[in-house]
SEVEX-103550 format. One line per field, with one value per residue: residue number from 1; y, z, x of N, C-alpha, C, O in turn. Coordinates in steps of 0.1 Angstrom, whole numbers, plus 5000, padded with zeros to 4 digits. Atoms other than C-alpha are relative to their C-alpha. Layout:
BEGIN
nr NUM ...
n_Y Y ...
n_Z Z ...
n_X X ...
ca_Y Y ...
ca_Z Z ...
ca_X X ...
c_Y Y ...
c_Z Z ...
c_X X ...
o_Y Y ...
o_Z Z ...
o_X X ...
This chain:
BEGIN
nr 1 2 3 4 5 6 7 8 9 10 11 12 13 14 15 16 17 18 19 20 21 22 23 24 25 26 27 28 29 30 31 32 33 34 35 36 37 38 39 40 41 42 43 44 45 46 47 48 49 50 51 52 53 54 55 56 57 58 59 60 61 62 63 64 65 66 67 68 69 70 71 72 73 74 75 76 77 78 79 80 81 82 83 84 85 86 87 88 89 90 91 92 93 94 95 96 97 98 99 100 101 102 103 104 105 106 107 108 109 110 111 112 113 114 115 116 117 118 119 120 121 122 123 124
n_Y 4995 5010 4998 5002 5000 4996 4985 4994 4987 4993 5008 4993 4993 5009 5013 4996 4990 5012 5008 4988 5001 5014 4991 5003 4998 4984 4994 5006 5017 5002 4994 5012 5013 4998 5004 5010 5009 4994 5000 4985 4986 4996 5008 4997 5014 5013 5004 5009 5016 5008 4999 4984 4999 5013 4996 4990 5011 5006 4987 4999 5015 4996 4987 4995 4991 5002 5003 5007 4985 4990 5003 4995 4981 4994 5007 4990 4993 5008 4999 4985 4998 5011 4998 4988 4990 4993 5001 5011 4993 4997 5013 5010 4994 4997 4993 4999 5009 4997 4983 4989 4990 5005 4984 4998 5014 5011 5004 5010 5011 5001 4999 4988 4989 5001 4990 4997 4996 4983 4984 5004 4986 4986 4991 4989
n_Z 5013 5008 5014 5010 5013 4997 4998 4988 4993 4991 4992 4994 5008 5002 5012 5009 5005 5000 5016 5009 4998 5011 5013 5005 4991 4997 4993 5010 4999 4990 4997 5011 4998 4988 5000 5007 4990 4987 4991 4993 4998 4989 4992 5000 5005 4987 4996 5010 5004 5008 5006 5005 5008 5011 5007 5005 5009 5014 5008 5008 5006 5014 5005 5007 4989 4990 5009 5013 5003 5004 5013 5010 5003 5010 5013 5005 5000 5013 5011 5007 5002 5015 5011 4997 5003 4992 4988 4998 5001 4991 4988 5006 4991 4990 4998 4996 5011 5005 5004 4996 5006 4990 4998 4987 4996 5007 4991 4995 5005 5007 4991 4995 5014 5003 4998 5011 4996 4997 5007 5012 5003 5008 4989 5002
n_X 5003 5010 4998 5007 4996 4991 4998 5007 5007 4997 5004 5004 5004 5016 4995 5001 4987 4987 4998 4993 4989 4999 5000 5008 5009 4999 5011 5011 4998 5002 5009 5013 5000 5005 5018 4999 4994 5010 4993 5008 4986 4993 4993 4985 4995 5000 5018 5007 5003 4997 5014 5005 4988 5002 5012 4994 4995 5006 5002 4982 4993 4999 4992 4985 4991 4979 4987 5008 5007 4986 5001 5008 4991 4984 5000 5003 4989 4988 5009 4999 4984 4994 5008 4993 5006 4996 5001 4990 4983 4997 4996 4989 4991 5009 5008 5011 5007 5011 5002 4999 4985 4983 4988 4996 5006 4997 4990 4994 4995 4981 4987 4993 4995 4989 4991 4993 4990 5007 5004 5013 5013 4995 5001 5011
ca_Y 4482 4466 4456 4458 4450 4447 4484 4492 4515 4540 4525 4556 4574 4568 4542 4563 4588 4554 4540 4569 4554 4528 4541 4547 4553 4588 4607 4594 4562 4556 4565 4540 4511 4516 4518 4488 4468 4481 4494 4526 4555 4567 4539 4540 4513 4495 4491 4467 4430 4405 4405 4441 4440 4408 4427 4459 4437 4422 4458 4466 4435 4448 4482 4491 4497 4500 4475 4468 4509 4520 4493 4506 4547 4539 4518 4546 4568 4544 4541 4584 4581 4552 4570 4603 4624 4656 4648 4617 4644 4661 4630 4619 4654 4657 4684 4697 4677 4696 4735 4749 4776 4767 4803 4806 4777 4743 4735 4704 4684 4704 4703 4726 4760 4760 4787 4803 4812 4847 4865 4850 4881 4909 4941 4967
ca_Z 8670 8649 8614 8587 8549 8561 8574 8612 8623 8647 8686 8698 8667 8655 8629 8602 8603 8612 8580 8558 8569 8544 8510 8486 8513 8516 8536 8510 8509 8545 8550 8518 8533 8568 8558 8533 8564 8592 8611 8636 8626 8660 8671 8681 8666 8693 8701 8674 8671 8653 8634 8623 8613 8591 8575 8569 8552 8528 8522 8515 8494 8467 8460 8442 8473 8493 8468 8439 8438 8440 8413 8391 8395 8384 8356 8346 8349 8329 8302 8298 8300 8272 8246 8256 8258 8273 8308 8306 8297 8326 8349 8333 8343 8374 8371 8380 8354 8356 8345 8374 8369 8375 8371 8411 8432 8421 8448 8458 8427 8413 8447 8467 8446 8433 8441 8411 8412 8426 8396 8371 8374 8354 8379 8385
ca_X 3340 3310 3329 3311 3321 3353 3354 3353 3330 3331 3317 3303 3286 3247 3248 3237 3271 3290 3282 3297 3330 3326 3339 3313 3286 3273 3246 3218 3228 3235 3200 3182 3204 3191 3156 3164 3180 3148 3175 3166 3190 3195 3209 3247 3266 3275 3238 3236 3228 3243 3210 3209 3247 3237 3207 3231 3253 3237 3219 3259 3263 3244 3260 3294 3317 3355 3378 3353 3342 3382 3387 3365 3379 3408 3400 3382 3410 3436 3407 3408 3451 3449 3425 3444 3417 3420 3406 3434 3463 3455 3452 3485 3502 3483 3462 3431 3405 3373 3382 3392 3423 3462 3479 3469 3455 3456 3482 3474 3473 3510 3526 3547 3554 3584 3610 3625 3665 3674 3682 3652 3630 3627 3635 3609
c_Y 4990 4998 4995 5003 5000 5012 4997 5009 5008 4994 5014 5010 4993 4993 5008 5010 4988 4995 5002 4995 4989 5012 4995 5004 5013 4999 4990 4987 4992 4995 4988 4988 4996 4994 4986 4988 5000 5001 5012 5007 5003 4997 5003 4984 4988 4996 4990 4985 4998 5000 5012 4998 4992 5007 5015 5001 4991 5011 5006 4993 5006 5014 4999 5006 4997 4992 5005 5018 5008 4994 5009 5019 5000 4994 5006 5011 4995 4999 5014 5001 4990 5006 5013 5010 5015 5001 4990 5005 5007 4993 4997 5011 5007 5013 5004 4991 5012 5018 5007 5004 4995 5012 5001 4992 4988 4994 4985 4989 5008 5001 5009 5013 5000 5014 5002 5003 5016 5005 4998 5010 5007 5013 5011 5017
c_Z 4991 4985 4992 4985 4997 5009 5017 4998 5010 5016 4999 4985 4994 4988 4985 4997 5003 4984 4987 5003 4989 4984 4991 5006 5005 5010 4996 5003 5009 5005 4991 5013 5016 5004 4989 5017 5012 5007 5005 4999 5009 5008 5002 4991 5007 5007 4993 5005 4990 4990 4990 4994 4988 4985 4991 4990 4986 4997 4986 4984 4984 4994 4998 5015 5002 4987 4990 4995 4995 4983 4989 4994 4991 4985 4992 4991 4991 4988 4992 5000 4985 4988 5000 4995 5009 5017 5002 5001 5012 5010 5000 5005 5016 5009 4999 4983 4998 4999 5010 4994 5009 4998 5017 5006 4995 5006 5002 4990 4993 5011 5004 4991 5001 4999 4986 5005 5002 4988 4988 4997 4992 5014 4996 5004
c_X 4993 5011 4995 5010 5013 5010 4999 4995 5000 4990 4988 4988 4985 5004 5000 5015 5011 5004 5006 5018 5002 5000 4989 4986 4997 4984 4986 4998 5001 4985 4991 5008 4991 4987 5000 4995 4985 5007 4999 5013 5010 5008 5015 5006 5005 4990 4997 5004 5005 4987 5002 5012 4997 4989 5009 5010 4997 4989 5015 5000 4996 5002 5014 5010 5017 5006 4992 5001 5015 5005 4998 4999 5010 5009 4996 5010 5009 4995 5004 5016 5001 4995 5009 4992 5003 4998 5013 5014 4997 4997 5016 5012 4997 5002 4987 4991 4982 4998 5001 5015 5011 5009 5003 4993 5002 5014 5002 4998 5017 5004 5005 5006 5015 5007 5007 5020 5002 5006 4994 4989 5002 5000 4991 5005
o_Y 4979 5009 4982 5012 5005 5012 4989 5018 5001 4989 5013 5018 4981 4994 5005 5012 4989 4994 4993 5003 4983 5021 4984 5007 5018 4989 4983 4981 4981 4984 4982 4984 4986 4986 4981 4983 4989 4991 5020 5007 5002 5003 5013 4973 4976 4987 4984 4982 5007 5009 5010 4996 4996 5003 5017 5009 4987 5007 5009 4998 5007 5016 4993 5018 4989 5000 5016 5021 5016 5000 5016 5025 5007 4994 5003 5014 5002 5000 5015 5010 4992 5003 5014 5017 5014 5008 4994 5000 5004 5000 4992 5007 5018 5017 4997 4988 5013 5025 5019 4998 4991 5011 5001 4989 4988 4987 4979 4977 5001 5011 5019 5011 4999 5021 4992 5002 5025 5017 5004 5010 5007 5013 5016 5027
o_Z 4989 4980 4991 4984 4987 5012 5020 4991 5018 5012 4991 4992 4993 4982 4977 4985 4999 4976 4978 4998 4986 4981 4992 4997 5014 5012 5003 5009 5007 5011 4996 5022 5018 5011 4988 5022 5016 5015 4996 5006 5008 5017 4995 4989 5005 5016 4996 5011 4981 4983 4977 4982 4977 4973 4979 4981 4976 4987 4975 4973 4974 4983 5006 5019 4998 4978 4986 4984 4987 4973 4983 4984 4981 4978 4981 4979 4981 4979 4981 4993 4975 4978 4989 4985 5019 5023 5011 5006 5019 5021 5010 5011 5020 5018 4990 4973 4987 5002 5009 4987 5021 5001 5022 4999 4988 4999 5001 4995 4988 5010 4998 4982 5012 4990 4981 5017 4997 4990 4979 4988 4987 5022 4985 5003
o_X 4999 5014 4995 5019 5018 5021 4990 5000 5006 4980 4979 4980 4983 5015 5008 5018 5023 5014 5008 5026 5012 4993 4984 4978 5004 4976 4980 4990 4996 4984 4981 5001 4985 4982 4989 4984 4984 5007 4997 5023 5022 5014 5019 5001 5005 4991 4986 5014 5005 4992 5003 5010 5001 4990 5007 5012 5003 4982 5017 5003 5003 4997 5021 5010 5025 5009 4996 5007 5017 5006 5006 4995 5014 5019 5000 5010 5011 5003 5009 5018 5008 5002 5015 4994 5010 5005 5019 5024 5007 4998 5022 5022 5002 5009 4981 4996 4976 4988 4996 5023 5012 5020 5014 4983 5012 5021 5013 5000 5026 5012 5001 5014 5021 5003 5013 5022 4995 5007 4999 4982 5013 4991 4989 4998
């Protein structure tokens, strides 16, 4: 396994869907560093040269990525909790942040639903 930026990469997979394993690193961007680096897409990742890895690398180097990029989320995040804006209150009781609905869905930021006791209803 080639590792780059710290990250392994996958052996078997072309370089350009390898590289998306690196946080930070999408489709797009895959794709600029590539053609930054002159590195052939198609390639597999285990096809590569010390060379190419070096060149992909210091494409890397100058983009926001993996620690520096998580850093920088959740400093974000502590920024909107300290001013206590409303995106920050609902970070703070974690829930959803950008308007979707919590009556039904919204599961997986409140957790397992919670069972009421059995005689809490009103009867029908």
């Amino acid at each position: 396994m080639p590792r780059i930026v710290g990250v392994d990469i996958p052996n078997q997979k072309r370089i350009e869907a390898a590289l998306q394993y690196i946080y930070g690193v999408g489709p797009l961007t895959a794709k600029l560093i590539l053609a930054e680096a002159e590195v052939d897409p198609d390639k597999r990742a285990h096809e590569l040269v010390n060379d190419e890895i070096q060149r992909i690398t210091q494409a890397l180097q100058a983009r926001l990525i993996e620690g520096d990029l998580r850093r920088e989320v959740q400093q974000n995040i502590k920024r909107l909790v300290a001013i206590n804006c409303y995106r920050g209150q609902r970070h703070r009781k974690n829930l959803p942040t950008r308007g979707q609905r919590t009556r039904t869905n919204a599961r997986t930021c409140k957790g397992p639903k919670r069972m009421l006791s059995a005689g809490g209803g009103p009867k029908k």
